[in-house]
C-alpha positions as CSV (number, residue, x, y, z in Angstrom):
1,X,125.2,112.6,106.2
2,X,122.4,112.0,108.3
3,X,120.5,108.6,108.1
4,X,116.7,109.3,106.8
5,X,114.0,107.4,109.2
6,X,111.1,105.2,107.8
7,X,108.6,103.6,110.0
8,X,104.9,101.4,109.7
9,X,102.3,102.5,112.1
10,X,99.3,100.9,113.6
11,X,97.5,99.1,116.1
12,X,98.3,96.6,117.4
13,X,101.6,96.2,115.2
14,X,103.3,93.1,116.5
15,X,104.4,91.0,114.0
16,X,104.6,93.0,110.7
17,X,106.9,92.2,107.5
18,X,107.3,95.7,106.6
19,X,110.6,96.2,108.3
20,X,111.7,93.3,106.2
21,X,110.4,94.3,102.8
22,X,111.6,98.0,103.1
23,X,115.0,97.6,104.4
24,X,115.7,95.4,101.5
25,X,114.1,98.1,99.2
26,X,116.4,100.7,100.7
27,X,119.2,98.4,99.7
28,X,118.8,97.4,96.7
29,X,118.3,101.3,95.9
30,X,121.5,102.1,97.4
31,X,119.8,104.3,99.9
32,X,120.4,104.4,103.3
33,X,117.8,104.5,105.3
34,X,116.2,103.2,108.7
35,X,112.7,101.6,108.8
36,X,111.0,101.1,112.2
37,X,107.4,100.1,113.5
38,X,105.3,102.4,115.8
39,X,102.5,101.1,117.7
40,X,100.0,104.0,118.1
41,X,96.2,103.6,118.1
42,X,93.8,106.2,116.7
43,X,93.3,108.2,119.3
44,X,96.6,108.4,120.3
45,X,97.4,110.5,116.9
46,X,96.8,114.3,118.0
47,X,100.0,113.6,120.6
48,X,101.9,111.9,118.0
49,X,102.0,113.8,115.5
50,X,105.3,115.8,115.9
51,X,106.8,112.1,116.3
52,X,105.7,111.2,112.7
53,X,106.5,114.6,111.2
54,X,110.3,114.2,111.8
55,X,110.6,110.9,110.0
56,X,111.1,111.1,106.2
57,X,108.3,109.1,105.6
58,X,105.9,106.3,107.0
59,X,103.7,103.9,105.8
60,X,99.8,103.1,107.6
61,X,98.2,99.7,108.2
62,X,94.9,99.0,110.4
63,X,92.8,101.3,112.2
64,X,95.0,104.6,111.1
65,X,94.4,104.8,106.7
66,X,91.7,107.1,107.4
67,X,92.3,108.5,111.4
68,X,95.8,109.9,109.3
69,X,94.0,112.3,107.0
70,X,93.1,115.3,109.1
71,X,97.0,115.4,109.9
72,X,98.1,115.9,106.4
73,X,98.4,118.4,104.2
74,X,97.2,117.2,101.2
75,X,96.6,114.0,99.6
76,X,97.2,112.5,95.7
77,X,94.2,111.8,93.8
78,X,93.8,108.4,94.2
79,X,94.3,108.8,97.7
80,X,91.2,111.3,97.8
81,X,89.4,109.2,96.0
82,X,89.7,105.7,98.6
83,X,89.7,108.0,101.1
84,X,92.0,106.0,102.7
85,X,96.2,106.9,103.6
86,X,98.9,103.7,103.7
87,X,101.8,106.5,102.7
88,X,103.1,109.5,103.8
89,X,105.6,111.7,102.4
90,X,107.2,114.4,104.6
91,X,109.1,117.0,103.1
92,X,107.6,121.0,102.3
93,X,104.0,119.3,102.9
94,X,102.8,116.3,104.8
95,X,101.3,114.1,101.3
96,X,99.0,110.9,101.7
97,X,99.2,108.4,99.3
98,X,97.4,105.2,98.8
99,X,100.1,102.4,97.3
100,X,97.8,99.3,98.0
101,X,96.1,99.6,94.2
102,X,99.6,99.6,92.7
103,X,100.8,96.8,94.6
104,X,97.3,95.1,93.4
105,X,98.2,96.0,89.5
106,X,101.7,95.3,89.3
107,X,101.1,92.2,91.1
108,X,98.8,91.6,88.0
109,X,101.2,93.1,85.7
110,X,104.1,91.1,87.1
111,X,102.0,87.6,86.7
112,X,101.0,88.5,83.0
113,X,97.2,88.6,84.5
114,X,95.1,90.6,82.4
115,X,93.0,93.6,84.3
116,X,90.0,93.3,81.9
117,X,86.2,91.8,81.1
118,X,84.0,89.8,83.8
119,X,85.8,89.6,87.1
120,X,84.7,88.3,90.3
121,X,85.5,89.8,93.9
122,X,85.1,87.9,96.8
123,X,84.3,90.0,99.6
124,X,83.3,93.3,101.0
125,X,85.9,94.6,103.4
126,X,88.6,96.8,102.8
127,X,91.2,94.8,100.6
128,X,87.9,94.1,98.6
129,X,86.7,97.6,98.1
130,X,90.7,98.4,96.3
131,X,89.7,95.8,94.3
132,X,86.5,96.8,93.4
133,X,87.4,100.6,92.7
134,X,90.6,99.3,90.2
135,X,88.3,97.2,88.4
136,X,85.7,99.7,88.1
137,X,88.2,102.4,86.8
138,X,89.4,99.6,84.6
139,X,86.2,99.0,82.7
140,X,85.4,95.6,84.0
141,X,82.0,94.0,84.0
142,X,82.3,93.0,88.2
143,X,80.4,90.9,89.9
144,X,80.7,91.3,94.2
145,X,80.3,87.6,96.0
146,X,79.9,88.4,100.0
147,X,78.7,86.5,102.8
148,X,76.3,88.8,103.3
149,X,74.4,90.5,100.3
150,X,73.7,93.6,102.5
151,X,77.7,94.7,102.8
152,X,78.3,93.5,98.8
153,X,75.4,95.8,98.2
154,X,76.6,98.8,99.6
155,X,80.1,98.5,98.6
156,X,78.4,98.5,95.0
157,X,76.3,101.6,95.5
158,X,79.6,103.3,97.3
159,X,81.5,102.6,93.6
160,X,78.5,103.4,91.3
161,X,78.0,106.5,93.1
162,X,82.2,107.3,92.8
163,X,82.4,106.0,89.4
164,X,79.9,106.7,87.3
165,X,78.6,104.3,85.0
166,X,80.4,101.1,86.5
167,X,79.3,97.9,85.8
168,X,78.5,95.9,89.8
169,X,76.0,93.1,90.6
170,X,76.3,91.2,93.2
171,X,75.9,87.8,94.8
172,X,76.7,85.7,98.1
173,X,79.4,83.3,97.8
174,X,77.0,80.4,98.5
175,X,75.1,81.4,95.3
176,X,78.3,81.2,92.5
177,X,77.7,78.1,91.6
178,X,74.1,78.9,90.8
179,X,75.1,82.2,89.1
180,X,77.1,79.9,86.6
181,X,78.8,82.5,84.7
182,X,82.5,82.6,83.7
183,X,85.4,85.1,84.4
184,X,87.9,86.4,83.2
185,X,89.5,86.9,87.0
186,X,88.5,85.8,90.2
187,X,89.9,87.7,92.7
188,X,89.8,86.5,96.6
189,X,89.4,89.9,98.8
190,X,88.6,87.7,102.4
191,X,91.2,86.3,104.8
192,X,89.6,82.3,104.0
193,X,92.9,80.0,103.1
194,X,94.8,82.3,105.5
195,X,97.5,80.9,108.2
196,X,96.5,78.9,110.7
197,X,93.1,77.7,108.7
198,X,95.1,77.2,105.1
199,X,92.8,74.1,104.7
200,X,89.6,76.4,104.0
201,X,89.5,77.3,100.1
202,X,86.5,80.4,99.9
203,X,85.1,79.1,96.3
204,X,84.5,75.8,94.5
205,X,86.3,73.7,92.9
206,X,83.1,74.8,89.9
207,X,83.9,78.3,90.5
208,X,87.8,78.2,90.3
209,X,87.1,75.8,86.9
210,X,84.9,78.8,85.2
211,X,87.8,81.5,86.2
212,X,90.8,82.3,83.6
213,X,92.8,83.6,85.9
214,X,93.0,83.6,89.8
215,X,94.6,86.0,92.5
216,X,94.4,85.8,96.3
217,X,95.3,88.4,98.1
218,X,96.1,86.2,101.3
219,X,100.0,85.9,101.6
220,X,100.4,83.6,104.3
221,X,101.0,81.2,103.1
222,X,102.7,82.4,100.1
223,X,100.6,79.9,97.8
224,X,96.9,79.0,99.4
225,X,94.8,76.1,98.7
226,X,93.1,78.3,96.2
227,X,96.3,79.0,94.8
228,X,97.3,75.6,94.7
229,X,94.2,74.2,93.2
230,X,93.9,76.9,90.4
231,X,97.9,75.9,89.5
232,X,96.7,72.2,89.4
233,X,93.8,72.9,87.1
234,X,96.4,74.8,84.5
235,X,95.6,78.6,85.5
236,X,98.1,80.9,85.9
237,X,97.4,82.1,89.5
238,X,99.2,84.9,91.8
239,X,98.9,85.4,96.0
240,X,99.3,88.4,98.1
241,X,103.1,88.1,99.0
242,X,103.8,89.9,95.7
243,X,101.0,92.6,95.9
244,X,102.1,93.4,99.5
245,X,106.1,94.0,98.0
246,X,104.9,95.7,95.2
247,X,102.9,98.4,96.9
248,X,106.1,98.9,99.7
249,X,107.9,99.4,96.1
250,X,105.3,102.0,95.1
251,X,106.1,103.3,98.4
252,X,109.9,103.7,97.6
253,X,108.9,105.4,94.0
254,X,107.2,107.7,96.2
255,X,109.8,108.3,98.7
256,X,112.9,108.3,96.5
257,X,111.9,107.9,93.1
258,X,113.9,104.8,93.0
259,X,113.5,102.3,90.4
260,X,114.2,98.8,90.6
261,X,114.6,95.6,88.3
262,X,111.5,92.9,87.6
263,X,113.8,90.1,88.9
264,X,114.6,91.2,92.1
265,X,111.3,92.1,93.4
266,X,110.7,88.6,92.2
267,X,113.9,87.4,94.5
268,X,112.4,89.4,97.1
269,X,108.7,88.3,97.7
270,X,110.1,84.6,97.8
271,X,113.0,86.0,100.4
272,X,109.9,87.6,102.3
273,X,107.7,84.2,101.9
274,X,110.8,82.5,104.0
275,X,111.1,85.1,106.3
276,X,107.7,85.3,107.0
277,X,107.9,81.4,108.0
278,X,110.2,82.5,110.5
279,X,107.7,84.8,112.0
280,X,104.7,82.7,112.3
């Protein structure tokens, strides 16, 4: 039997911890399978097409989530709804899928984090915006802290006008401490406390106190200094090494339907945390 081939594409791909993370899903699935990475910018697409279409499936990272769409043949609600692609499923139709939300939850879920009440987003990019749609179609009461109040803004308009009747204000970061309100979750959407600079922490010491919960989706270094100071303080608090294995495991539900066991996803994001010091 014939060896089904995986790959991550994007631009530029060098070092990438996909090949890593989904090899060892393919094994401990029992499936085989080869995963590969395939540098190919957006405009490159049209001519690569047929190249993608023979694999069995492929995941998407930066610039190609949305450059993707046009290519496939249809795409799973949620999917349609971020307009945005980091999964595709070849088969009798070419399917987009968007895993990054799941990883997000069952990072939660894994962690024993609630997904409810006030919670805090820091940010306004893309990582931000899953949160922000997740918490919206969760219920939450969110509050958007951004550098600039212009991009938190319209990242708040974009949901309100998706989602109707969800419940966004917004702030800068600078201004939390002012806003002096407590949450339930504060959730880090920006790359501050990530590898080389992990001395920068993006909130207060204030702002961490006044937060039940904390999760940063930086995962390198596998605990940050906002991590590390939430821990210290008591909170249970969860980075982004474990939402980026549990979306490549939504990936695998996807692909295969497999199924695999709480404890050795747990194994596996600390594996990936030591590999990952390997890399960088």
């Amino acid at each position: 039997m014939s060896v089904r081939k995986f790959a991550v594409i994007g631009h530029p791909i060098g070092h990438t911890m996909s090949p890593f993370i989904h090899k060892r899903l393919f094994e401990l699935a029992g499936i085989s399978g080869q995963y590969g990475i395939i540098d190919i910018a957006p405009q490159e697409l049209p001519a690569r097409i047929k190249e993608l279409n023979e694999l069995a499936g492929y995941n998407i990272t930066i610039p190609n989530k949305q450059a993707i769409i046009p290519f496939l043949d249809s795409l799973d609600p949620k999917a349609e709804l971020y307009g945005s692609v980091n999964t595709v499923r070849n088969g009798s139709e070419r399917r987009g899928y968007t895993t990054d939300p799941d990883g997000f939850l069952k990072a939660l879920e894994a962690a024993g984090i609630p997904f409810q009440g006030d919670i805090c987003i820091l940010g306004s990019g893309g990582v931000a915006r899953t949160f922000m749609y997740e918490a919206a179609r969760a219920g939450c009461n969110i509050t958007i802290a951004a550098r600039s109040e212009e991009s938190a803004r319209r990242l708040a308009d974009e949901v309100r006008n998706k989602l109707i009747g969800a419940s966004v204000s917004c702030c800068l970061i600078s201004e939390l401490d002012l806003y002096n309100k407590d949450f339930d979750l504060l959730i880090n959407g920006t790359p501050v406390g990530m590898f080389p600079h992990t001395e920068n922490i993006p909130v207060s010491h204030d702002t961490i106190g006044r937060s039940r919960y904390v999760f940063d989706a930086v995962y390198n270094p596998l605990e940050t200094n906002l991590i590390l100071k939430a821990k210290g303080m008591g909170k249970t608090a969860v980075g982004g090494m474990s939402m980026l294995v549990w979306q490549a495991v939504a990936a695998h539900e996807i692909w295969d339907g497999s199924q695999y066991r709480k404890e050795d996803i747990e194994q596996l994001i600390l594996d990936s945390a030591n590999e990952m010091k390997k890399i960088f």
